[in-house]
DRENPA-3360 file (N, C-alpha, C; in nm, 2 decimals, always signed):
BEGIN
1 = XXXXXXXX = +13.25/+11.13/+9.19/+13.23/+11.14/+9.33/+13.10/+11.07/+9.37 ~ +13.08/+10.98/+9.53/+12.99/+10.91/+9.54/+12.91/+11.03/+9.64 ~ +12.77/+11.01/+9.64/+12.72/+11.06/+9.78/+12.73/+10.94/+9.88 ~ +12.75/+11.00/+10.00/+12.76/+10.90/+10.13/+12.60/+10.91/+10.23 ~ +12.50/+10.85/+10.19/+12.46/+10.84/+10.34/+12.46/+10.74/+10.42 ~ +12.50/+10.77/+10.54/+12.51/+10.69/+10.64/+12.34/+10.65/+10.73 ~ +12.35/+10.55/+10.76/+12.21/+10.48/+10.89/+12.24/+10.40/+10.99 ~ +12.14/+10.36/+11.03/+12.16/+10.27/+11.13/+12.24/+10.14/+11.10;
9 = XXXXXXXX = +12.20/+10.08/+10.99/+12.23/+9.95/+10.93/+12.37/+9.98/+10.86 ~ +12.40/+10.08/+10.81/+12.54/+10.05/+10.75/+12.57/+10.21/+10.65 ~ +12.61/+10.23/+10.54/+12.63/+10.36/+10.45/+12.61/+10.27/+10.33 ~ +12.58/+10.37/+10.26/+12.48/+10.41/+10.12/+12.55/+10.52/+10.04 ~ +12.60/+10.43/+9.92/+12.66/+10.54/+9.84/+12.58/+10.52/+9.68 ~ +12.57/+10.67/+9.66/+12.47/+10.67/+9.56/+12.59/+10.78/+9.44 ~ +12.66/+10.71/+9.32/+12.70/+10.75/+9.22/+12.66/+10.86/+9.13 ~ +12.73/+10.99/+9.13/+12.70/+11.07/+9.10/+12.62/+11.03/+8.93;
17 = XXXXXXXX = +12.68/+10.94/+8.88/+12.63/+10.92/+8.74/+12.47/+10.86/+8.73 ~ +12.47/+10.77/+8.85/+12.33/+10.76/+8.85/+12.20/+10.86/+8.93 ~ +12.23/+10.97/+8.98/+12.20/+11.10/+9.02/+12.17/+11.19/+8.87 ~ +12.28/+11.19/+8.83/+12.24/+11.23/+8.67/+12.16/+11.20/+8.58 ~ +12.19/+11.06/+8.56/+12.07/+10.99/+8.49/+11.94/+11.05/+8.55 ~ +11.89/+10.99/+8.65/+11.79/+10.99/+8.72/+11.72/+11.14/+8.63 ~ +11.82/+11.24/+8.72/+11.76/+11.39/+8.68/+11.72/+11.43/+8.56 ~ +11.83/+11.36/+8.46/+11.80/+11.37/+8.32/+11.69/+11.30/+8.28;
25 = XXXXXXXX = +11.66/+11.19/+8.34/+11.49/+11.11/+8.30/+11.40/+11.22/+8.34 ~ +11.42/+11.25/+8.47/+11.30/+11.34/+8.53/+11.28/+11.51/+8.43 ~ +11.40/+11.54/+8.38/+11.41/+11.66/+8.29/+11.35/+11.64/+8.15 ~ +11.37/+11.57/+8.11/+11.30/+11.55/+7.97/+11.18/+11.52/+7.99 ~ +11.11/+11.50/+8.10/+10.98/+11.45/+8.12/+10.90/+11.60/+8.14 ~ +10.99/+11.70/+8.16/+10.91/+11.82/+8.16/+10.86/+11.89/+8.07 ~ +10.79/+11.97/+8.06/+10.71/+12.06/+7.95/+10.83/+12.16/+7.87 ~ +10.84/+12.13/+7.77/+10.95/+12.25/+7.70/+11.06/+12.22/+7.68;
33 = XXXXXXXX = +11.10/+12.13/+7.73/+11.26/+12.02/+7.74/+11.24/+11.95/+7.59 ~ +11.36/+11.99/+7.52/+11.36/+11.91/+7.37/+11.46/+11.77/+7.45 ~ +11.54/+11.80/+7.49/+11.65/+11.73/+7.58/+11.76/+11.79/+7.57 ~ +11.85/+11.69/+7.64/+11.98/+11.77/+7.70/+12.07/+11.77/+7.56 ~ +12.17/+11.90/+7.60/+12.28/+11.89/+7.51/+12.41/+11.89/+7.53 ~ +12.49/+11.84/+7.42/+12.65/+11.85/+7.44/+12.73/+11.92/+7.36 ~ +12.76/+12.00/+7.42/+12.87/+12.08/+7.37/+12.97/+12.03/+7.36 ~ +13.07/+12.09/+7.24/+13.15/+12.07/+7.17/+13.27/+12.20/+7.17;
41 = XXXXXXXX = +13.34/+12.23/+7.27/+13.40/+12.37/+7.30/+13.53/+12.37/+7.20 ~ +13.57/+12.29/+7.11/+13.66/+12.35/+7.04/+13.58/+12.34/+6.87 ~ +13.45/+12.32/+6.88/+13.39/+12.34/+6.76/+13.29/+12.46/+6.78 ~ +13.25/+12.42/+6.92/+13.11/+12.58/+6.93/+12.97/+12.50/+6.91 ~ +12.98/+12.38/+6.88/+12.87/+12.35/+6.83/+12.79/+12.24/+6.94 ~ +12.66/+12.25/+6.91/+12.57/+12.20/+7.05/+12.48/+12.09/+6.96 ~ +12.49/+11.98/+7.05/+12.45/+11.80/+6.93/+12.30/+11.82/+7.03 ~ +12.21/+11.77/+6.99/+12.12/+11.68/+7.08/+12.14/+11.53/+7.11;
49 = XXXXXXXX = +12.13/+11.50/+7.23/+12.19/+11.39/+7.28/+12.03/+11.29/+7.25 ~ +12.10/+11.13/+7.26/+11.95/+11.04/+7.27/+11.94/+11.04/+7.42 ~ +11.86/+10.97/+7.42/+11.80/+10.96/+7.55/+11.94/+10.83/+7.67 ~ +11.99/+10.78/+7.57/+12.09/+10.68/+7.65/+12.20/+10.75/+7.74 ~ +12.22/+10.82/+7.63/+12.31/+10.97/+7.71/+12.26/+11.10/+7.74 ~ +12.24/+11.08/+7.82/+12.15/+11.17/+7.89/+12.23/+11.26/+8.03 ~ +12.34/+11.16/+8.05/+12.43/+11.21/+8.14/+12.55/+11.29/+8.10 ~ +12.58/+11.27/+7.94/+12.64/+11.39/+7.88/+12.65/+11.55/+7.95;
57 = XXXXXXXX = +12.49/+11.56/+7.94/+12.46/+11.73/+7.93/+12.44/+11.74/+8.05 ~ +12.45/+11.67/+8.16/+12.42/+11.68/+8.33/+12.57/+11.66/+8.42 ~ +12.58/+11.75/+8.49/+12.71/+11.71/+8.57/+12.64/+11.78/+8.72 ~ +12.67/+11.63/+8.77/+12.63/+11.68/+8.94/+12.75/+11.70/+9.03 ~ +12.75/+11.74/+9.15/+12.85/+11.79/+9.21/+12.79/+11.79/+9.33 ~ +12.85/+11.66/+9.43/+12.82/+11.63/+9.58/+12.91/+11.72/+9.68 ~ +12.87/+11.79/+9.75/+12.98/+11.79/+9.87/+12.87/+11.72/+9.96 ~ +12.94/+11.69/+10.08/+12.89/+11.62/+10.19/+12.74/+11.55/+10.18;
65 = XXXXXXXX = +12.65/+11.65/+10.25/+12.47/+11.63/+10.26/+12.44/+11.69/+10.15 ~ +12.51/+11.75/+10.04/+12.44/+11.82/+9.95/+12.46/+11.83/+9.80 ~ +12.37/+11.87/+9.73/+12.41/+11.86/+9.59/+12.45/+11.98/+9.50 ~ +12.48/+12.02/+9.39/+12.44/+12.15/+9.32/+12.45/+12.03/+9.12 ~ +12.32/+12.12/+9.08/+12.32/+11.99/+8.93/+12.34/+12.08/+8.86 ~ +12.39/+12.10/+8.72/+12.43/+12.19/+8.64/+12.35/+12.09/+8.49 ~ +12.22/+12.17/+8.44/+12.21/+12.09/+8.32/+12.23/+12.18/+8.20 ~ +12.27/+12.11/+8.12/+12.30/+12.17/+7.93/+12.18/+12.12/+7.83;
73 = XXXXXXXX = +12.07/+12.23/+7.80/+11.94/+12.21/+7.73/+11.91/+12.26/+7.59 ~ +11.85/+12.15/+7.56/+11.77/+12.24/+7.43/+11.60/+12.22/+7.43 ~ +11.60/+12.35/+7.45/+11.44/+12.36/+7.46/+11.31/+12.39/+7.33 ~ +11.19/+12.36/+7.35/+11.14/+12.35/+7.22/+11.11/+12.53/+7.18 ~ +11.06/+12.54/+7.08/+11.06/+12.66/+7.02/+10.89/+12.74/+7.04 ~ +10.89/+12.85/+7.09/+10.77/+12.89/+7.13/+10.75/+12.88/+7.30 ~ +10.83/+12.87/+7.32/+10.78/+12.81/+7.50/+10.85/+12.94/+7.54 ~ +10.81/+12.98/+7.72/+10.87/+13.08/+7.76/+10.98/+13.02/+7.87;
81 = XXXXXXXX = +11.08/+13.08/+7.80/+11.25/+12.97/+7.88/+11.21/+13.00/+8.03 ~ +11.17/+13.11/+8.10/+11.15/+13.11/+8.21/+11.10/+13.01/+8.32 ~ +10.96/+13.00/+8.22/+10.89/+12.93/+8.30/+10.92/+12.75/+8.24 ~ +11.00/+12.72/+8.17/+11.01/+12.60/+8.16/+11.13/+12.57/+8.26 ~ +11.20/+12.68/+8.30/+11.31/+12.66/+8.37/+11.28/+12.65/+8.56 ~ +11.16/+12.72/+8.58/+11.09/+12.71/+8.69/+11.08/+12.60/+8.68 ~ +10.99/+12.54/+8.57/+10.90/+12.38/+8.61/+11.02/+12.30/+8.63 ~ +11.15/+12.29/+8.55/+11.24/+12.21/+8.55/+11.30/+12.19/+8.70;
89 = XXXXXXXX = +11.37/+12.33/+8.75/+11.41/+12.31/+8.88/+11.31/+12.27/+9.00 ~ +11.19/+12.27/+8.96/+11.09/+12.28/+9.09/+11.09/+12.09/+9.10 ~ +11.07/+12.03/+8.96/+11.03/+11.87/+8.90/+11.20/+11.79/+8.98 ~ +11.29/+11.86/+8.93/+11.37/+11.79/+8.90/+11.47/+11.81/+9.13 ~ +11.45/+11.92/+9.12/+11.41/+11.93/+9.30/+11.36/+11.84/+9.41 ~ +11.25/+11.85/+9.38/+11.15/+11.75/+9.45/+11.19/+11.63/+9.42 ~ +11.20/+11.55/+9.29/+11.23/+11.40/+9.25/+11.40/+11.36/+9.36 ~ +11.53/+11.42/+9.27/+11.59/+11.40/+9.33/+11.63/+11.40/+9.46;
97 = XXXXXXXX = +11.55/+11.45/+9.55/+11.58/+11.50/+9.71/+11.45/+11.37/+9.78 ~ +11.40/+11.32/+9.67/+11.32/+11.23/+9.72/+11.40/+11.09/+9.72 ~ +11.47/+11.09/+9.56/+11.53/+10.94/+9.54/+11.68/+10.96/+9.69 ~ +11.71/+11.03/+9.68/+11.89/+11.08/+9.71/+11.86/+11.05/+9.88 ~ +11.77/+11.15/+9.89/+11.74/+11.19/+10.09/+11.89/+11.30/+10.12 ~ +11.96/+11.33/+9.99/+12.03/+11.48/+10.00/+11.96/+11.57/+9.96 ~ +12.00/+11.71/+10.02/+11.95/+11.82/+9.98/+11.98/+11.90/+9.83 ~ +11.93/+11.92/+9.73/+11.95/+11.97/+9.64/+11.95/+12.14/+9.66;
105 = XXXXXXXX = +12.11/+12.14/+9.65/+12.12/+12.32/+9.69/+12.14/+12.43/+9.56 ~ +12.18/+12.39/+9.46/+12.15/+12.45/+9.33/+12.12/+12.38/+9.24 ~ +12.02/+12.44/+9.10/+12.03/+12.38/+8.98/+12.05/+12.48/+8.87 ~ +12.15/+12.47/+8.82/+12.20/+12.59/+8.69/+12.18/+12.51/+8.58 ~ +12.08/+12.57/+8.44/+12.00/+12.57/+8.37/+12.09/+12.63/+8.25 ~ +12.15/+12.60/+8.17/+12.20/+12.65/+8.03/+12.11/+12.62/+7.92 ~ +12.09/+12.71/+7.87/+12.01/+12.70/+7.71/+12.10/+12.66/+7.60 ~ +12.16/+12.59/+7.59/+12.20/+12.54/+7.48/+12.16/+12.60/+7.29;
113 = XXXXXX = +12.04/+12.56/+7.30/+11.94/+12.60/+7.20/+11.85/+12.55/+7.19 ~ +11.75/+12.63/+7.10/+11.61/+12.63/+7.06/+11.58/+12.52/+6.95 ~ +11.48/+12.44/+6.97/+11.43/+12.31/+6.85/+11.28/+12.34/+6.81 ~ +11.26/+12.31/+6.71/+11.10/+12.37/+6.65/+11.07/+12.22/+6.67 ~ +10.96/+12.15/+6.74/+10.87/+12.02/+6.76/+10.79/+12.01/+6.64 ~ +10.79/+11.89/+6.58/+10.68/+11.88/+6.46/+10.54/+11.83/+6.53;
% end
């Protein structure tokens, strides 16, 4: 699905996959983010993704003026998920509603699993 915004000069359509991306750059850049993950539902089992695929563990979802992002994480070990999940929705909120000029109306946060950082 594309987002549509319309202007004076013409319409603007902005690709859900590059909304993802984007969010996924802005998510890894946060505090406590190991990076996104991908599940594997007929094994059970959760990969860490590189950074190229980043869009894997992110699925956005446009209706009209609005957005809802659903990310799949693996976070570092010792951090408090709460508050890495605050900073994530608050970072990744503000960025995208700046690049987009849609409203970001939900972001659902899956813990995937826990990574120990060397």
């Amino acid at each position: 699905m594309k987002a549509r915004i319309m202007n004076k000069l013409g319409e603007i359509q902005i690709s859900s996959e590059v909304i993802a991306m984007y969010a996924g750059i802005t998510a890894v850049e946060c505090f406590g983010i190991v990076g996104m993950a991908a599940v594997s539902m007929k094994d059970g089992l959760v990969k860490l993704l590189k950074r190229e695929s980043l869009t894997h563990g992110i699925n956005v979802d446009i209706r009209e003026d609005h957005m809802s992002i659903d990310f799949h994480v693996i976070v570092a070990y010792g951090v408090s998920i709460c508050a890495v999940a605050d900073n994530l929705i608050e970072n990744v909120k503000y960025k995208v509603e700046a690049f987009t000029g849609m409203e970001v109306d939900k972001i659902n946060i899956y813990v995937e699993g826990v990574r120990v950082i060397d």
